[in-house]
C-alpha positions in Angstrom: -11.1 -15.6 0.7 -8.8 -12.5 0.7 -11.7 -10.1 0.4 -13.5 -11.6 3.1 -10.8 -11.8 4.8 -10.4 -8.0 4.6 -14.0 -6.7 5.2 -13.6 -8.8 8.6 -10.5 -7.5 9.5 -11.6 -4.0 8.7 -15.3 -4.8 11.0 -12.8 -5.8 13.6 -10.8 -2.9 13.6 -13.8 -0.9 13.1 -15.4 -2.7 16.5 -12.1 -1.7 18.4 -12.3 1.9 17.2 -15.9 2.0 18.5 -15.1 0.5 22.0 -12.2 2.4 22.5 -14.0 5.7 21.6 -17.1 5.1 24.2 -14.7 4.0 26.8 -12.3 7.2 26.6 -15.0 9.9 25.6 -18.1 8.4 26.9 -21.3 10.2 25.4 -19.0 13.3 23.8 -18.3 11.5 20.4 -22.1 10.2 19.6 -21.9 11.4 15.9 -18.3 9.9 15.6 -20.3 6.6 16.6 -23.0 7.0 14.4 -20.8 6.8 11.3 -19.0 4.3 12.6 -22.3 1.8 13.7 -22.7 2.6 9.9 -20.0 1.8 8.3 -19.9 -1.5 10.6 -23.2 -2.1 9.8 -22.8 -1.9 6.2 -19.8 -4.2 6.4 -21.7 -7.2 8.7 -24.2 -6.5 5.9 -21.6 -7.9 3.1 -20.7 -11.4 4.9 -22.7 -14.2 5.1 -24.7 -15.1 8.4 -22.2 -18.1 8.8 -19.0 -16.0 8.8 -20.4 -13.3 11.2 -21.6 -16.2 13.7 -18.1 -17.6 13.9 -16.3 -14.1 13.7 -18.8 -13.0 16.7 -17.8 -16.1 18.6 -14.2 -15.3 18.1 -14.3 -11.6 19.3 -15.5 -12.5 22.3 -12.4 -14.0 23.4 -10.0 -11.4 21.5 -9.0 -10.6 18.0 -11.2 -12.9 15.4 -8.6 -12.1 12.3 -4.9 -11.9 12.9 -2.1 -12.1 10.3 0.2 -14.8 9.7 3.8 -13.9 9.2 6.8 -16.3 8.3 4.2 -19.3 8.7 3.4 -18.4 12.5 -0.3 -17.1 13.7 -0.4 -14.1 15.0 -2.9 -15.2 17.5 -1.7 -18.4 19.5 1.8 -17.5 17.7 2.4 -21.3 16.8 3.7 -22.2 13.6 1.4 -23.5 10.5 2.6 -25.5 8.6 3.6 -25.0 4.7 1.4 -27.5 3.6 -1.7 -26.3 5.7 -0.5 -22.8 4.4 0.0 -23.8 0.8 -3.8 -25.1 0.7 -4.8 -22.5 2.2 -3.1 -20.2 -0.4 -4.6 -22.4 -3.4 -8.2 -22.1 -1.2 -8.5 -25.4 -0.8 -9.5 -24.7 3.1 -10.4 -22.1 4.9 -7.7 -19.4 6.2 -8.2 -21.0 9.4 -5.1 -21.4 11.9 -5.2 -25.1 12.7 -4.1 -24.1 16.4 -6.2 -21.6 17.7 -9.1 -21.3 15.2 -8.5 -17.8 13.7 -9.3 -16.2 10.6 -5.8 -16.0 8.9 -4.7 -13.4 7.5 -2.5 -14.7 5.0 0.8 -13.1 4.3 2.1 -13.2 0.3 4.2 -16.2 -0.2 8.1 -15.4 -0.4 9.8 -16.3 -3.5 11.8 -19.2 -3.5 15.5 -18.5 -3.9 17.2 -19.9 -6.9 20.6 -21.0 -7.5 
């Protein structure tokens, strides 16, 4: 789920790029967008029709993939909870936030302090 995860959040950021470049210099960067309708390409390529439908439907609204930090999305920024998060972590379910529906990126679990 973790690579996944990080192709989609890498297409995202990719997307934003892209956006960003046509809006601020219009036609002037054409071969900076060809290599990056490329690379995006390439990337949309590696996931599964399923994923991109539901990734698609998400970045129409805003970010698709956010990252969860101290067990709160950074999307809706409500709090999973550790047992959701555990699951998730042993892929039993998707890296889905519960709340708002977003890809997850999960953060590495915290060692437990011992006495």
């Amino acid at each position: 789920m973790r690579d996944l995860l990080t192709a989609l959040l890498e297409l995202q950021e990719l997307e934003i790029v892209l956006e960003e470049s046509q809006i601020v210099h219009g036609d002037a960067t054409a071969q900076v967008a060809v290599a990056l309708t490329a690379r995006i390409g390439r990337l949309r390529a590696g996931v599964s029709t399923q994923d991109l439908r539901r990734f698609d439907a998400l970045r129409r609204s805003g970010p698709a993939v956010v990252r969860e930090r101290g067990g709160t999305c950074g999307g809706c920024h409500l709090n999973v909870t550790r047992g959701d998060l555990n699951r998730m972590r042993r892929c039993e379910v998707d890296w889905v936030c519960p709340n708002c529906g977003r890809y997850l990126f999960l953060s590495e679990p915290r060692p437990s302090a011992v006495e």
